[in-house]
N, C-alpha and C positions, 0 to 999 in steps of 0.2 A: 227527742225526749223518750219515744218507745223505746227506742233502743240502747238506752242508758240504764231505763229501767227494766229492759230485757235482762239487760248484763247484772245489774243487783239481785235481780231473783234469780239467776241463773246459779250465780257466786252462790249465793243463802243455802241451796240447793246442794251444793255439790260438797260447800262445808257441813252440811247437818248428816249428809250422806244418805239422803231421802227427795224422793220424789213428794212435791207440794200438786194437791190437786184440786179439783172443787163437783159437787154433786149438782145433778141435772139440767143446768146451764148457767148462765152469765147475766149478771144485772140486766141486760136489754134484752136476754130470751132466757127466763127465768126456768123454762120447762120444755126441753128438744120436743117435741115430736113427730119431726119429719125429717128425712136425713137432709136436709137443705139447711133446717137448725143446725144437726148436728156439725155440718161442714161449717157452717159459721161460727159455730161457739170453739170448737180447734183451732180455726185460725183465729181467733180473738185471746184466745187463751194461748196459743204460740208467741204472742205480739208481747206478753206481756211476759213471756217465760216461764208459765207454768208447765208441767209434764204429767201432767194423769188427770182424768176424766171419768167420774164414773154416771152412765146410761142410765135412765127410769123406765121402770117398766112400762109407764107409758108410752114410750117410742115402738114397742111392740104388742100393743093393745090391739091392732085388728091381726094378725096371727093366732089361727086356734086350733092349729094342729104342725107337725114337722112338716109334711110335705107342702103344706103351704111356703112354706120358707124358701124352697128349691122352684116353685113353682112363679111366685111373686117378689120373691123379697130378697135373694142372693144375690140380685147386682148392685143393689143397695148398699148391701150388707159388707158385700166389697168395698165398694167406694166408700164408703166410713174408715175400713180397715187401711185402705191405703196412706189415704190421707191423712190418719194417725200414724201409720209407719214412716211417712214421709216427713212428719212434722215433729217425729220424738216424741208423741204423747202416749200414754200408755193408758187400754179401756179396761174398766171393769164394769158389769152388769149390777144392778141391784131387786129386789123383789121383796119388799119388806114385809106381805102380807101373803102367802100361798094359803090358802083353801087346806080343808082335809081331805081332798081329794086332789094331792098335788104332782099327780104321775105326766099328767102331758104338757101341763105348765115347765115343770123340770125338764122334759126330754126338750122341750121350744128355746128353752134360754143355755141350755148347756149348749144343745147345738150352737144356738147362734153364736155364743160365748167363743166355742171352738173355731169355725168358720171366720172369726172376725179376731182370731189371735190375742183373744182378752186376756186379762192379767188372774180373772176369776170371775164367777158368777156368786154375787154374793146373797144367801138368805138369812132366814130367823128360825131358828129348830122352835117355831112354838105353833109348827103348821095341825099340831092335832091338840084341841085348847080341850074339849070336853071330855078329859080324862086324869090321872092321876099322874102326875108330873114325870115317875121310875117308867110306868108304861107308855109313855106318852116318847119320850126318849129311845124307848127301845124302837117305838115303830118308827121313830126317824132316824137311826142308824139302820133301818131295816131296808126304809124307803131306799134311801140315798144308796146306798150299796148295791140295790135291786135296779138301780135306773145307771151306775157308773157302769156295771157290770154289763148291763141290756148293750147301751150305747158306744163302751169301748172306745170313747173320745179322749181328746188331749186336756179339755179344760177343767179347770180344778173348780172348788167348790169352798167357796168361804163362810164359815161359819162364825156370824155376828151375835155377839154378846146384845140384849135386851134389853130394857127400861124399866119393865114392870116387876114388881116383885112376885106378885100371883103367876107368873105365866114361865116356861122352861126357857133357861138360857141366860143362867148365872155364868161367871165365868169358869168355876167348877163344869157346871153343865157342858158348854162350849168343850173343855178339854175333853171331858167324857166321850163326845161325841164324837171330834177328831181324833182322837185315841183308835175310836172301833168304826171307822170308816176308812174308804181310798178315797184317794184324791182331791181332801179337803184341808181345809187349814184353816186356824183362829183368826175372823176379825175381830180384833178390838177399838170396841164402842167405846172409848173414858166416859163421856156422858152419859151413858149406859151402867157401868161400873159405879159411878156417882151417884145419881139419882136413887141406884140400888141400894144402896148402901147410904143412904138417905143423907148423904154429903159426904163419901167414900174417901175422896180424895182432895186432903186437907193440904199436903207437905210431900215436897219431894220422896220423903220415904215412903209416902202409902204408892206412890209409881211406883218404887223401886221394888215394893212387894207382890204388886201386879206381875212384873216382869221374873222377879225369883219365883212365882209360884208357877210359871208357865217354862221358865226354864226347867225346871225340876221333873215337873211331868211331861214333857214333851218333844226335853233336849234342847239345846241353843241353837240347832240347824235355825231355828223359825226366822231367829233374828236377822239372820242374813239378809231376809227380802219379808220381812213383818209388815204388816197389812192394819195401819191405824185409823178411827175416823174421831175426829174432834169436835165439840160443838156446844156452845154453852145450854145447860138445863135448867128449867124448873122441877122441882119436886116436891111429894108428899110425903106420909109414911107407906103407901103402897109404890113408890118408884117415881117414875117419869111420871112428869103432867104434859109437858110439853117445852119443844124447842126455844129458847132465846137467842138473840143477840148473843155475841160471845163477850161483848163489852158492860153487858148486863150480869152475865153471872159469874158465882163465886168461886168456876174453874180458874185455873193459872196453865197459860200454855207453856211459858216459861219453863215451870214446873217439870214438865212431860218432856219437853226439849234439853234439858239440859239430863234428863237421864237418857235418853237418848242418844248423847254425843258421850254418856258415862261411859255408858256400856257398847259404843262402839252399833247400835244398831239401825241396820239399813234396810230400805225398800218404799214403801208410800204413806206422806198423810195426806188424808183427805179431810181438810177446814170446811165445816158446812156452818153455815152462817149468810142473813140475808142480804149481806152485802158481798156474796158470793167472790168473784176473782176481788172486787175492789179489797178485802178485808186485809188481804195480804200486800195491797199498795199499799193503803192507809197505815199497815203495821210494820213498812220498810227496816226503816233504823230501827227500828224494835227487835224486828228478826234478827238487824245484821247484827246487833250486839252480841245476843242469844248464841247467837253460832261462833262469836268470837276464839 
């Protein structure tokens, strides 16, 4: 039976022309934080055919400086890295919350990002909150340049779109950022988008205009290996309240999927939802149709 259903998310996968992943672990280890998780939830998640995986910062909560990493934690960090290599999975980093004082937390997850062949290390440009949204922006295109520059590493740096309407990191914002930065690029939150936009996306068209407004400023290169993360929301009139069930809200994956095979674009989604890998059992035939 695994591997029948191996081969249906496999297929799902290679017709939508997108890596299917899921965030911080798997129904029976809901939250890695130990690379012993981590080796289990890969191979749990190889069993069933998915391909990308993205880390919580959790999993490197006792790390509080770089040299720690090389001193403690690189053989670790390896053996994650293999074992994803070995297994087709693809990692990215996440860090939803940096401090305003976010210079050694960056320099600890870009490394490790690097060292462990990640796909990005993803943050939220709203790491400087007590300021004025234009200024606030500038010192994180200032940060982030000042720490690519320092470090001189290979991994890149994902810049996720927001929930809140009060805080930086509209998708305007997002582009602004990637724009006047190296080695970054747009992740798109829909949920994020949605909530913002205090039920954003209604109809295939309001995707379609996500995607034309990011082509136009940024070029269609992004498409090639575009970086999505999916997940149903609650909202108010100030943004995000908080994550649901994807069977609970008024998103359509559907919707996103099928502009997605429109326009021909490739690279990863990541379904976040509490019934983490299982959401994409339980939505089998559903997918497979989608992808038809």
């Amino acid at each position: 039976m695994d591997m029948l259903i191996r081969k249906k998310v496999l297929k799902i996968q290679e017709r939508l022309g997108m890596r299917l992943g899921i965030v911080n672990g798997t129904r029976d280890k809901p939250l890695v934080k130990t690379t012993e998780d981590v080796l289990f939830v890969l191979r749990e998640l190889y069993k069933v055919g998915l391909k990308a995986f993205v880390l919580p910062k959790e999993l490197f909560s006792e790390i509080t400086d770089v040299s720690d990493i090389y001193k403690s934690y690189y053989g670790d960090l390896l053996k994650i890295k293999e074992e994803a290599s070995k297994l087709n999975i693809e990692l990215s980093l996440h860090h939803p919350s940096l401090t305003d004082m976010p210079d050694e937390e960056l320099k600890i997850f870009c490394t490790i990002a690097s060292i462990m062949d990640a796909r990005m290390f993803i943050i939220r440009p709203n790491f400087y909150r007590n300021m004025p949204k234009d200024q606030a922006l500038t010192l994180v295109v200032y940060k982030i340049n000042e720490i690519v520059n320092e470090l001189r590493l290979d991994a890149r740096i994902g810049i996720e779109i927001t929930g809140k309407t009060q805080e930086p990191g509209s998708l305007e914002d997002v582009i602004d950022v990637v724009k006047r930065t190296r080695n970054t690029e747009p992740v798109i939150n829909w949920a994020h988008i949605h909530a913002r936009g205090v039920g954003a996306l209604r109809s295939e068209g309001d995707y379609r205009h996500v995607i034309d407004t990011l082509r136009a400023h940024i070029g269609s290169g992004w498409m090639r290996n575009a970086y999505f993360l999916f997940s149903g929301v609650s909202y108010g009139p100030s943004g995000e309240i908080q994550h649901i069930p994807l069977k609970e809200s008024d998103l359509r994956l559907n919707d996103l999927i099928r502009q997605i095979m429109s326009f021909g674009i490739q690279g990863t989604l990541i379904l976040e939802d509490p019934d983490r890998e299982k959401l994409v059992l339980n939505m089998l035939n559903e997918l497979a149709q989608m992808v038809r």
